[in-house]
C-alpha positions in Angstrom: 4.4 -88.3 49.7 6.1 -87.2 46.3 9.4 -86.0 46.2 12.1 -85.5 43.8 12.7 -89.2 43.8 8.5 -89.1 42.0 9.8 -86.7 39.0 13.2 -88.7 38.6 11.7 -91.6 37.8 9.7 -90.2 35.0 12.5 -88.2 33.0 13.5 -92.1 31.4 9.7 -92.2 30.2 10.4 -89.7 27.5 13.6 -88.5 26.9 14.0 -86.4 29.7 11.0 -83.8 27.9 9.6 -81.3 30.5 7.5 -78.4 30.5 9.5 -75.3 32.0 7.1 -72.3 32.7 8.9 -69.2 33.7 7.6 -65.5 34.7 8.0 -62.9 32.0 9.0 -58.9 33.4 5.3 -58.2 32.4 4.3 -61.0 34.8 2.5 -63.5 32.2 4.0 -66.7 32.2 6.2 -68.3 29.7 6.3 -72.1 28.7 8.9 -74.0 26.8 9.9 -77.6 26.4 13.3 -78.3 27.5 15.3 -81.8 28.3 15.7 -81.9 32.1 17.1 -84.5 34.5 17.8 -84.7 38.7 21.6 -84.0 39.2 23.1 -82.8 42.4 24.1 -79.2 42.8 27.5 -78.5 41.8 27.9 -76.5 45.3 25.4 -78.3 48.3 25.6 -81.4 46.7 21.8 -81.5 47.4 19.3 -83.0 44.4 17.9 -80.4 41.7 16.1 -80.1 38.7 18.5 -79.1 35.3 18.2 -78.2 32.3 20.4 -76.6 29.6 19.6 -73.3 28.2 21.0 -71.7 25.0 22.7 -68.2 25.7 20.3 -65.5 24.9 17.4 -67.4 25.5 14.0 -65.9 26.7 13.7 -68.5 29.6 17.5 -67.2 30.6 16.4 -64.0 30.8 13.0 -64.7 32.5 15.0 -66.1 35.3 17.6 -63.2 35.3 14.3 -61.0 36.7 12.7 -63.7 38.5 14.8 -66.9 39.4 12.1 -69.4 40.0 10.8 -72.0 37.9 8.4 -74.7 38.0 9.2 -77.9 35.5 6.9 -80.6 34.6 7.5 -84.1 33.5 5.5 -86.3 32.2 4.7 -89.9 30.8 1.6 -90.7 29.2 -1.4 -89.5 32.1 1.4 -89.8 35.2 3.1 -86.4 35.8 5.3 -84.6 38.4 6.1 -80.9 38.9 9.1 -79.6 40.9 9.5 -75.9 41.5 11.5 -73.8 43.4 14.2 -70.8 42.9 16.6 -71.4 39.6 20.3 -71.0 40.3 21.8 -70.2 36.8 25.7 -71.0 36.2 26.8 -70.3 32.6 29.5 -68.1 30.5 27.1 -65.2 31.4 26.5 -66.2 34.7 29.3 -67.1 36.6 29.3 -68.5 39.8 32.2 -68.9 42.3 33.3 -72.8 42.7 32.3 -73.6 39.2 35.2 -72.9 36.9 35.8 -73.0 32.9 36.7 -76.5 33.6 33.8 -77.9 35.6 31.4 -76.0 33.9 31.4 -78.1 30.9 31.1 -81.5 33.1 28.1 -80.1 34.5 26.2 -79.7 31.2 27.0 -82.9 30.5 26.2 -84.5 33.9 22.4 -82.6 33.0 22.5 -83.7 29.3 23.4 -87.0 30.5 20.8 -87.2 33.5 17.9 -86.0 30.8 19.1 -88.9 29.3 21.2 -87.7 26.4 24.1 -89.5 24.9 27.1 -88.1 22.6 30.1 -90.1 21.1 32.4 -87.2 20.8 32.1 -85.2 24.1 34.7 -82.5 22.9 32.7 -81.4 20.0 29.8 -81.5 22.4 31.8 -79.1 25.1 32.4 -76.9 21.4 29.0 -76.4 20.4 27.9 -75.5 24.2 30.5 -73.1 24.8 30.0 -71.2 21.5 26.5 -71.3 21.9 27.2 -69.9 25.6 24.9 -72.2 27.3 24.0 -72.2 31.0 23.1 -74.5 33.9 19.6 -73.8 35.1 19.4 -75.6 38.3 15.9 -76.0 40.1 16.0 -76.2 43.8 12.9 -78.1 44.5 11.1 -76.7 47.4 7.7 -78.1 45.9 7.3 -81.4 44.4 3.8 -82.7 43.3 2.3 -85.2 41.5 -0.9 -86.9 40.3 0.0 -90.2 41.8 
């Protein structure tokens, strides 16, 4: 059976590069690549999907209409997909229990879990605040795979 576990274990294979596909207001779907890891909710503490948007972006306001997503990771022919209803937690999108001070651990916990490093973390916390950047967080009520 796949599970989260299945898509994990594929985000080291290349950098943490996914496939997001969203769902435009017109109801056509938009796909971008994004660097997305497994993290736990910063609220249930329960395993999800993140990624890091940019503030303004088209996949931000895809989800702002319809908050589901399905991401897709891949290393060479072995792929998983996980997707489920996006919680979004940002400047623009505030969410109770997540504060100006946690939200920047949680983009790096999801930079970090896609694999990212940084050497100076508070120039990292600069450029994501000024660029307004949001938590997209992908409860996974579907997980599938070709293995």
């Amino acid at each position: 059976m796949t599970d989260i576990g299945d898509f994990a274990r594929l985000i080291a294979g290349d950098h943490g590069l996914c496939v997001v596909s969203t769902l435009r207001p017109d109801n056509t779907i938009h796909s971008s690549v994004v660097n997305a890891g497994v993290v736990d909710h910063p609220l249930t503490g329960l395993p999800v999907v993140a990624f890091v948007a940019m503030g303004g972006s088209r996949k931000l306001a895809n989800l702002r209409v319809h908050p589901r997503a399905t991401v897709v990771a891949r290393v060479g022919w072995d792929w998983a997909a996980a997707e489920g209803p996006a919680h979004l937690v940002g400047p623009d999108d505030p969410v109770a229990g997540v504060d100006t001070e946690r939200l920047p651990l949680l983009l790096r916990e999801i930079f970090t879990a896609a694999g990212g490093t940084h050497d100076d973390w508070a120039t990292y916390d600069a450029v994501m605040a000024r660029e307004r950047r949001t938590a997209v967080l992908i409860t996974p009520e579907r997980v599938y795979a070709n293995a």
